[in-house]
C-alpha positions in Angstrom: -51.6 -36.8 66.1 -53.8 -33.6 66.2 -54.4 -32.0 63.3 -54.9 -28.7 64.5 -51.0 -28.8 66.3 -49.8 -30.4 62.7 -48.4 -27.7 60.1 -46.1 -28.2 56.8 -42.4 -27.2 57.0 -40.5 -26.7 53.9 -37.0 -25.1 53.1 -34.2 -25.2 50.2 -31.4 -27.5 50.6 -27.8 -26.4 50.6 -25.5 -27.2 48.1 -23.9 -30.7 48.9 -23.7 -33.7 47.7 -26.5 -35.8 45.2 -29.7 -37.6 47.0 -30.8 -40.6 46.0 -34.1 -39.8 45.5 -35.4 -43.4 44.9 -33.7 -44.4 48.0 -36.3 -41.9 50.2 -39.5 -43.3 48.2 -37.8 -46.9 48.9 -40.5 -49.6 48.3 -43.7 -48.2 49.9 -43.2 -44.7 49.4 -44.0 -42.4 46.7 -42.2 -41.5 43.7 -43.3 -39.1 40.5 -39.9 -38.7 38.7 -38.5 -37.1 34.7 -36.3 -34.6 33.5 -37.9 -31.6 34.6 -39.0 -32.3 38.1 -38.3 -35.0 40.7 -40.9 -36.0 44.0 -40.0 -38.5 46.5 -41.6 -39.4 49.9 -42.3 -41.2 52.6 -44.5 -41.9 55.6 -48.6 -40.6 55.6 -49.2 -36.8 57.3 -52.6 -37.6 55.7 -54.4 -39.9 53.7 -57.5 -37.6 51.4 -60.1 -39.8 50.4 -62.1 -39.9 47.0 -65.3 -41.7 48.3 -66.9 -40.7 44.9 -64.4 -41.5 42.5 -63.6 -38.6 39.9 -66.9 -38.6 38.8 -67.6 -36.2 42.4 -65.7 -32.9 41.7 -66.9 -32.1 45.0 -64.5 -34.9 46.7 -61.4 -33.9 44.5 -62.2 -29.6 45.8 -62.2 -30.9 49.0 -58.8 -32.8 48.8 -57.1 -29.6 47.6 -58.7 -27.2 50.1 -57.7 -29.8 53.1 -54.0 -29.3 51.8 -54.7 -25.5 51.2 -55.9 -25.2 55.0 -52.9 -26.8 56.4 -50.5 -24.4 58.1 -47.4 -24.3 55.7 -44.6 -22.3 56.2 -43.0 -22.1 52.3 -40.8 -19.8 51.5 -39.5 -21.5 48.9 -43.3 -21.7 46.6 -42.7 -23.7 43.8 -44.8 -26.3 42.2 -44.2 -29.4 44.3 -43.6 -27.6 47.6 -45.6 -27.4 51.3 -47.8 -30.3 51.6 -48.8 -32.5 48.4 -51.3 -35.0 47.8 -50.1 -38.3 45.7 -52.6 -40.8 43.8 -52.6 -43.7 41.4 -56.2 -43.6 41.0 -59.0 -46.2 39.2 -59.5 -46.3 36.0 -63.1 -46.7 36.8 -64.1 -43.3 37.5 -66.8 -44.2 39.9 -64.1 -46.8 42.0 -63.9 -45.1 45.6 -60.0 -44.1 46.1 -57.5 -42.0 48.0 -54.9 -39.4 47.7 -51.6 -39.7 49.9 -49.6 -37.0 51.5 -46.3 -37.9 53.0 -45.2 -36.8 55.6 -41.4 -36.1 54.7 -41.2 -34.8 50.5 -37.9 -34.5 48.9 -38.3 -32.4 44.9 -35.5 -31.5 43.0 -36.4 -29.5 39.6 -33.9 -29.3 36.1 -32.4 -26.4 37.1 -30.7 -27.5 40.5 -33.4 -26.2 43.1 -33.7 -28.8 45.9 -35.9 -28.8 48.8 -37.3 -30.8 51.8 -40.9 -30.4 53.2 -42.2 -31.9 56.4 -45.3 -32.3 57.8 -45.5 -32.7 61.3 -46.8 -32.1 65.1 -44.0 -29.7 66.5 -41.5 -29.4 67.3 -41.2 -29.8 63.7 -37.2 -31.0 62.3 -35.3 -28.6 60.5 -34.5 -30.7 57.4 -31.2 -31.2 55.7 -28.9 -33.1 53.7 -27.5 -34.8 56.6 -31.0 -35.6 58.0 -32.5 -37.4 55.1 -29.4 -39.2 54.6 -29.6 -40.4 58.3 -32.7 -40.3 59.2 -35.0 -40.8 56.1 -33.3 -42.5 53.4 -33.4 -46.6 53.6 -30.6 -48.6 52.2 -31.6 -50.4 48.6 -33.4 -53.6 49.2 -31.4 -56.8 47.9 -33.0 -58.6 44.9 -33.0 -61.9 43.8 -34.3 -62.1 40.1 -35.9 -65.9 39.0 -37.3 -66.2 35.9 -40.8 -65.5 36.4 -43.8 -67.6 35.5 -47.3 -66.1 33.3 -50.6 -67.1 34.0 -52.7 -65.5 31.0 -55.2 -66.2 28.8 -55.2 -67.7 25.2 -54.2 -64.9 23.0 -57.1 -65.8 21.1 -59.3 -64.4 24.1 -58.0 -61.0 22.7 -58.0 -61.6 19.1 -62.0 -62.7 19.5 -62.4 -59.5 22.1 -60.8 -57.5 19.4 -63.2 -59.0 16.4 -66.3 -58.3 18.6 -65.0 -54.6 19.5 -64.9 -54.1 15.5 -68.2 -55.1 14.7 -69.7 -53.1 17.2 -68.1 -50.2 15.6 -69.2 -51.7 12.3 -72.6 -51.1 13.5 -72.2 -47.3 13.9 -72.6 -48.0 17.4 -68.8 -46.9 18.3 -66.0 -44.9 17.0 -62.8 -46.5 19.0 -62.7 -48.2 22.1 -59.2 -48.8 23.3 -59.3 -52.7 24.6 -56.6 -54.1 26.9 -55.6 -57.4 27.9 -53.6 -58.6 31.2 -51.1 -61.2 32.4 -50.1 -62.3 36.1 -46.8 -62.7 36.2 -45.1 -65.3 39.3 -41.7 -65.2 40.8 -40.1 -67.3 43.3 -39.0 -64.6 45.4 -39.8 -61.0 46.4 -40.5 -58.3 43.8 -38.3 -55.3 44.5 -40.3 -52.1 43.5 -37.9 -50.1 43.7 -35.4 -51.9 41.8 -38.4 -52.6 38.9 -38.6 -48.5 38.9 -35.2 -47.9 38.1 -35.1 -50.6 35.5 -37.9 -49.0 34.0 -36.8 -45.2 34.4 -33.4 -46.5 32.8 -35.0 -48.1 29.5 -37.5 -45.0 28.9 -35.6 -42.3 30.4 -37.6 -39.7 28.4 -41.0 -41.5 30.1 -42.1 -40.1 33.9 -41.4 -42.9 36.4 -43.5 -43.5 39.3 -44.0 -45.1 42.1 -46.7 -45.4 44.8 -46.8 -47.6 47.7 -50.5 -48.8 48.6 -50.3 -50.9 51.8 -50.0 -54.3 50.8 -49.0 -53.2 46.9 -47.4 -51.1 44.9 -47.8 -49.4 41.6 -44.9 -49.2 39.4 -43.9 -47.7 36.3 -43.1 -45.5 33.3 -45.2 -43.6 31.8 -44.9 -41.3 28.5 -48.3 -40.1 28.3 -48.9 -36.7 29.8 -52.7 -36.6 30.5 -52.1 -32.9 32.4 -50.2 -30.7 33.9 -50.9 -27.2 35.5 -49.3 -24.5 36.3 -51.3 -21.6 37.8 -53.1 -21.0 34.9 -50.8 -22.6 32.3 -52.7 -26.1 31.3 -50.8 -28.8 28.8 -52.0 -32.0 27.6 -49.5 -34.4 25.4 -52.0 -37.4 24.6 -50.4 -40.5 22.3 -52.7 -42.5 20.2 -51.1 -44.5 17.4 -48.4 -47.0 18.0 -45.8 -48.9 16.1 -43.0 -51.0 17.1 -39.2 -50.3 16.4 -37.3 -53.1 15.7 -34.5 -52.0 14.8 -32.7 -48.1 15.0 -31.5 -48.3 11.5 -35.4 -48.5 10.3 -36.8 -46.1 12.8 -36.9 -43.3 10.2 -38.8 -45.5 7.9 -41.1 -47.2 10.7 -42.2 -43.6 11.9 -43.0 -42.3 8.2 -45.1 -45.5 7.9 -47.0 -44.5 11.3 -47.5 -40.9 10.1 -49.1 -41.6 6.7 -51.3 -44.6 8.6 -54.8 -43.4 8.3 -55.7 -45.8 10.9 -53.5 -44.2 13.4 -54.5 -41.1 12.6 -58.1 -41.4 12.9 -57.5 -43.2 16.3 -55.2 -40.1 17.4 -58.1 -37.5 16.1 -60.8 -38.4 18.4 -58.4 -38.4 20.8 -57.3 -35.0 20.4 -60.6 -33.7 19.4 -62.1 -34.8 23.0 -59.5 -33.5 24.8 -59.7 -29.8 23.2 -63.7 -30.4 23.5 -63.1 -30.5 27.2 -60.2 -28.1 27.4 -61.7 -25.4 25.4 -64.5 -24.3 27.5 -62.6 -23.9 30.7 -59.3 -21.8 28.4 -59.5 -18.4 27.4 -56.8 -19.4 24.7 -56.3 -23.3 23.2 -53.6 -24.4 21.2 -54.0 -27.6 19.3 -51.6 -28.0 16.7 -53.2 -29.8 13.4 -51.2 -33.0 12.9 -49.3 -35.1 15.1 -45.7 -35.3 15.8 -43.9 -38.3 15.9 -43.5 -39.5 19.5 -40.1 -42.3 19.7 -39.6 -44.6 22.4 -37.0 -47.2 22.7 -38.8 -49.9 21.4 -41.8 -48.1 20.1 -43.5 -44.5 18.6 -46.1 -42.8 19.2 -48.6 -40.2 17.6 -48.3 -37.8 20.3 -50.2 -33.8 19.9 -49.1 -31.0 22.5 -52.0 -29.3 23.6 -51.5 -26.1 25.9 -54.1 -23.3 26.8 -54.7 -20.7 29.4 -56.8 -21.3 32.0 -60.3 -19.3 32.9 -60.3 -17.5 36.7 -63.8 -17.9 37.8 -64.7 -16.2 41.2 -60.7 -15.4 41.1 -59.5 -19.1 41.2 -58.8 -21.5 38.1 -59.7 -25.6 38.5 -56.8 -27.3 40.1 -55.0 -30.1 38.7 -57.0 -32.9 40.0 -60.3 -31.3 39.0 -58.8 -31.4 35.2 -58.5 -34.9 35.8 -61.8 -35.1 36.9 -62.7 -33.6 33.9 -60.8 -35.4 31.5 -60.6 -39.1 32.5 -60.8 -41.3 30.8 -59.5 -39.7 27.3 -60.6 -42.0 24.3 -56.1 -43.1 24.6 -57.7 -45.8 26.9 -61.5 -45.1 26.7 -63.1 -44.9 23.5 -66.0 -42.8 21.2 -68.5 -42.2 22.6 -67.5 -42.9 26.0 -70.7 -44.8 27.8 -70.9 -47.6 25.3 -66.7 -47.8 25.1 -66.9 -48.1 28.7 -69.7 -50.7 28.7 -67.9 -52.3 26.1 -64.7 -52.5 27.9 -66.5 -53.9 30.7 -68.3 -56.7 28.8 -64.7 -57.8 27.1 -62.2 -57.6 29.4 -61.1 -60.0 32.3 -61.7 -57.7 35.0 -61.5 -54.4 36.6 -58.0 -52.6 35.0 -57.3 -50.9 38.5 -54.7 -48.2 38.2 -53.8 -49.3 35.1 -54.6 -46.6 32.2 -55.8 -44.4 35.6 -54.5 -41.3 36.3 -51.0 -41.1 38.2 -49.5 -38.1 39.7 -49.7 -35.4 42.1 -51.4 -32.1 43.3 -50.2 -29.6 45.5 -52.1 -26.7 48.0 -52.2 -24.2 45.2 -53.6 -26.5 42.7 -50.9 -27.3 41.1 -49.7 -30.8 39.7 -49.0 -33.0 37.3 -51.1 -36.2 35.9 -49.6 -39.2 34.1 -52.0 -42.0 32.4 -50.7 -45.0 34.3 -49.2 -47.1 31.1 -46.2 -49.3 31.0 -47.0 -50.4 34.6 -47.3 -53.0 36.8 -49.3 -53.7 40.2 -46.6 -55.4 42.2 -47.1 -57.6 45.7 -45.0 -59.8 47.3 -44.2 -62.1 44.5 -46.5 -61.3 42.3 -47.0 -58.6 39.6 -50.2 -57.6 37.6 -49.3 -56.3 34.3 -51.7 -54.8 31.7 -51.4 -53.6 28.0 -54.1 -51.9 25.1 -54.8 -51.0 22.0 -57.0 -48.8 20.3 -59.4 -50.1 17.9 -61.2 -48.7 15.4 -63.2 -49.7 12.0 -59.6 -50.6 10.2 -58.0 -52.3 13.1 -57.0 -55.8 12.6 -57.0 -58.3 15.2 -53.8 -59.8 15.1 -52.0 -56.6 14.7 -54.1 -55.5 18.0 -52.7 -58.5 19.6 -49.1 -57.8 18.3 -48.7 -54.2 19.7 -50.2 -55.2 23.4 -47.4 -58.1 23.4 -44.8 -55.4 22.5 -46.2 -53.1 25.2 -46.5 -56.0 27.7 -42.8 -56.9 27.1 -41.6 -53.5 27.9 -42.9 -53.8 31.7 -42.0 -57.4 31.9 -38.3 -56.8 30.8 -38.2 -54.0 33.8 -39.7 -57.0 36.5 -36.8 -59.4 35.5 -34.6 -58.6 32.2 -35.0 -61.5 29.8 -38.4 -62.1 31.0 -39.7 -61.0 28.0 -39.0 -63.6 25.8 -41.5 -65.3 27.7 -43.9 -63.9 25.4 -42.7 -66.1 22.6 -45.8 -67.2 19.9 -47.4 -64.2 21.5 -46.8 -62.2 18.2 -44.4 -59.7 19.8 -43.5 -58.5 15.8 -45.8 -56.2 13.7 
């Protein structure tokens, strides 16, 4: 294909009948989905690379400009539309990685707007309902759930990682560190992503579900973590720190009082927020950070969660686009720590290897800078018949290490209920109550 015959095509869709937007991303394709704003694509117009990680600004500029130079006819110009770049990025910021662009993106928003864009040599198609469902949309892949099989560590592994962690801190030498631990999960036959998305979307439906197909893998899940969003110069960040499980709806009142008055919690969930508005406030001309947490409920867990939204600074007449923010802010002490070199270190020394996408930023960025950036929680790296799963915690000076270990296994059984339901009693002896 030559790039300089290739342009971006993108138009509204008529009124008709519902897409299945899960059934264009299919397995290997991409999918950012949640109650305001649905993506789904397939095929690669382009694939941007991050040769730097996010620690090069440079490379992430770049990756916006190449979409902003591609010949887009969009008449339609709302976030999400012409050509748009897709990542589940490292968590280690200096891991090399890419950005994807399809070459066929469906978005649907809340209020009913539906478009298509293509990206293409011409003669480009016209899109339409008709076309996607005929020529873009793939029929749901069959699945055959066994009850999978863990490979993971003595929980004891984190319990010590967790005691070590504490001392450190104990020795002034950290605030928090959020450590995480990680199971490999077998299965006698295929895993469907797709089918492990919609699980997951339909047990957190108030979480953003994504999917992103990476070749010979896939990364799968449901995030509720916001880590940012942009629009033009509109910036929001909705970190959670502070978890408790919810065992039962009846004591869900009770259970979030508990986590609101926990001054553990709450001085885990500070240092988030106060990093976060440390980075923010500089490039905002106005930052609103509220001062206390709100109570953030899940199905079978809450959050701390603190809604932080500014305006964004025009230097030379442009603001930084999404990606750059993520630049900027990755890792947040949610999955990093205080200070963040020796939390980093830290996490390096203690855990079983590299996290991957896990706890990375998820999401997408479009050619005016748009976008929107998930931390990749609740997820799973899925191949063939096997799925990596990771969970964390944040510790800090009050942390204890069998509570630590309690809220990963209730994090860890979220994802594996969405692989194969009733998996997670798998996790029995693992503490999954605290």
């Amino acid at each position: 294909m030559r790039w300089d015959a290739v342009r971006a095509l993108t138009r509204l869709l008529a009124p008709g009948p519902p897409i299945d937007a899960r059934a264009i991303a299919g397995d290997a394709g991409v999918y950012f989905g949640n109650d305001d704003l649905v993506l789904a694509g397939r095929g690669r117009a382009a694939v941007l690379p991050l040769a730097g990680g996010l620690i090069d600004p440079a490379g992430c500029q770049a990756a916006v400009a190449w979409l902003a130079a591609l010949e887009s006819d969009n008449p339609v110009g709302l976030p999400g539309t012409g050509p748009v770049a897709f990542g589940a990025l490292p968590f280690e910021i200096d891991a090399p990685s890419a950005l994807i662009v399809p070459s066929v993106l469906y978005g649907r928003t809340a209020e009913g707007s539906e478009w298509v864009t293509v990206i293409a040599d011409d003669p480009l198609p016209v899109p339409s309902r008709q076309w996607l469902r005929d020529e873009i949309m793939s029929p749901r892949r069959l699945e055959h759930i066994s009850m999978p099989r863990i490979a993971a560590p003595d929980p004891t592994d984190y319990r010590d990682a967790v005691a070590r962690a504490i001392a450190v801190i104990d020795d002034g030498r950290l605030r928090k560190v959020a450590l995480a631990r990680r199971i490999i999960v077998g299965t006698d036959s295929a895993i469907v992503a797709s089918a492990m998305l919609e699980r997951l979307a339909g047990d957190e439906p108030s979480a953003t579900a994504f999917l992103l197909g990476r070749g010979e893998d896939a990364f799968v899940g449901a995030s509720p973590e916001v880590l940012v969003s942009r629009r033009n110069r509109s910036v929001l960040s909705h970190p959670l720190a502070g978890t408790i499980a919810l065992e039962a709806a009846a004591d869900s009142i009770e259970q979030g009082d508990r986590l609101l008055g926990s001054a553990k919690d709450l001085e885990e969930h500070e240092l988030v927020v106060a990093d976060i508005a440390g980075v923010l406030d500089p490039l905002c001309s106005e930052l609103v950070v509220p001062g206390e947490p709100s109570l953030v409920p899940l199905r079978t867990m809450a959050h701390l969660g603190t809604r932080i939204e500014g305006r964004l600074i025009a230097e030379d007449g442009r603001v930084p686009s999404a990606l750059e923010l993520v630049s900027a802010l990755h890792p947040t002490p949610a999955v990093g720590g205080v200070p963040r070199p020796e939390a980093l270190r830290l996490i390096a020394e203690l855990e079983p290897g590299p996290r991957g996408p896990w706890a990375g930023p998820v999401g997408w960025v479009d050619a005016s800078g748009d976008g929107d950036w998930m931390v990749g929680l609740r997820s799973a790296t899925v191949s063939d018949t096997t799925a990596t799963i990771w969970a964390g915690a944040g510790i800090v000076a009050a942390s204890d290490p069998e509570a630590e270990l309690a809220e990963t296994t209730v994090k860890l059984a979220v994802v594996l209920e969405g692989l194969a339901p009733g998996a997670s009693a798998l996790l029995e002896g693992y503490a999954i109550k605290y």
